[in-house]
N, C-alpha and C positions, 0 to 999 in steps of 0.2 A: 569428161570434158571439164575443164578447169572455168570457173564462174567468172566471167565478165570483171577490169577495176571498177567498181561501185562509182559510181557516177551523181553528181551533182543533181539532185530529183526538181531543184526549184531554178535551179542556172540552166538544166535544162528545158524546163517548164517556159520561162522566159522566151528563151531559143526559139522555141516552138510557137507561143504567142507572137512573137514577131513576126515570124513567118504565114502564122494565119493571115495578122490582117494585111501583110502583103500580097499573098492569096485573094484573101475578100474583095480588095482596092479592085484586081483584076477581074474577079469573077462581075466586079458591076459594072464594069463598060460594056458585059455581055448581057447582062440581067439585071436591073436594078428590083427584084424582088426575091431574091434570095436570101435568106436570113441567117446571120451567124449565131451559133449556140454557143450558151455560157460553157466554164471551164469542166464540169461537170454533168454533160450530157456526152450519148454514144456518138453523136458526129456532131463533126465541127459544123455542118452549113446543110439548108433546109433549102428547097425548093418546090413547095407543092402550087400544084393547079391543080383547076377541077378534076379532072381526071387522071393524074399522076403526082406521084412524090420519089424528089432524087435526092438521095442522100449521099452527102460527097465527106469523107475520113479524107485527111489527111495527116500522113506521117512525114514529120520531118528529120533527114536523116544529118548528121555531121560530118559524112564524108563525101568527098567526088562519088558523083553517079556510075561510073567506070572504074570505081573501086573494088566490089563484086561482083559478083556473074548474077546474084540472086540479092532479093530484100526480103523484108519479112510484114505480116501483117499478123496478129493473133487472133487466133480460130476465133474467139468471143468475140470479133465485131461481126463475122460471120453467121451466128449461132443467135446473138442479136438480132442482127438482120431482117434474119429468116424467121424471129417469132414476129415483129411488126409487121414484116412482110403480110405474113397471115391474118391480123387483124385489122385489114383495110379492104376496102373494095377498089380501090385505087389500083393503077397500076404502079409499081416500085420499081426503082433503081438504085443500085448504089456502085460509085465512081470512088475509087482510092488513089487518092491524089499521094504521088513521093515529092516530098523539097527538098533537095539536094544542092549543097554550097557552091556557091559559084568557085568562092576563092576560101582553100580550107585552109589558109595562113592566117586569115583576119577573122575565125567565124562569129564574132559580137559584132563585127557590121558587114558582113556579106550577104549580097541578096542572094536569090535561089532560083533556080530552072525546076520546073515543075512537070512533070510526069505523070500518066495515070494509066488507071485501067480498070474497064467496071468490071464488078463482078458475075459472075455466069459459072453456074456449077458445073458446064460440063467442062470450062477450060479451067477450073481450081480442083477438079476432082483429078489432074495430070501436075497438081505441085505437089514434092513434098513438102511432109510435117513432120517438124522437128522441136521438140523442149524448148521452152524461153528458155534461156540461162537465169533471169532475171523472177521468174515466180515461176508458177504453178500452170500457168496458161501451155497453150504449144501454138505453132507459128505455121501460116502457108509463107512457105519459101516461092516468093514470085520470082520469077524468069527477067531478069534486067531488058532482057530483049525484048519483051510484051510490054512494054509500057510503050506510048503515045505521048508526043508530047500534049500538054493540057488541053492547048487550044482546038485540038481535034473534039473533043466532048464538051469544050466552051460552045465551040461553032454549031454542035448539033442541042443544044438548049438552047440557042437563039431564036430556035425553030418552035417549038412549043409552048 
């Protein structure tokens, strides 16, 4: 398999900050205590209460959502996860948000449609896995079709 053209690592870092706090804006007409993480933590947005914490990734991607049959998340946020997972008495979640272009002719001002789907090993133990091109990591190839739009897992932390 022939590697990926090498890609702009800060133009698209930007890309992707914009599309958070796009994200963000929405997720607080749902919750205004959900907390955004700096650029350097494993997920983008925090939401704990006493008795639970949901951690929400997302990935934002540069093309139409109906541009693949599959997207990708890597195994390490996964592997993450699962060790914090273990060192809380909380209950955990974690929700993987796709941002996907609305309009992939303008992508330096297009907003995005946003998509998800939490995580549950026994429906990621039925994706494949496949090499980044890009490192060392390998990828769950998600099923285009299992994603929800957002507001389905907005509407159910309204609740909590």
């Amino acid at each position: 398999m022939d590697k990926p053209k090498k890609l702009d690592r800060e133009k698209l870092y930007k890309y992707g900050e914009r599309s958070e706090k796009i994200l963000y804006d929405i997720i607080l007409t749902y919750r205004n205590d959900v907390i955004i993480t700096d650029r350097y933590n494993h997920f983008d947005y925090i939401l704990e209460t006493d008795e639970k914490i949901i951690y929400f990734e997302l990935k934002t991607r540069t093309h139409l959502k109906d541009t693949f049959r599959t997207t990708f998340l890597p195994l390490s946020k996964i592997t993450y996860y699962n060790k914090v997972k273990k060192n809380t008495n909380k209950k955990t979640y974690l929700i993987i948000i796709f941002g996907f272009p609305i309009n992939k002719n303008d992508i330096d001002n297009t907003d995005f449609n946003y998509y998800a789907i939490q995580y549950k090993p026994d429906i990621f133990n039925n994706y494949v896995i496949t090499n980044n091109p890009y490192d060392c990591d390998k990828n769950f190839n998600i099923n285009i079709e299992d994603l929800k739009p957002i507001e389905y897992y907005l509407n159910a932390i309204k609740k909590i």
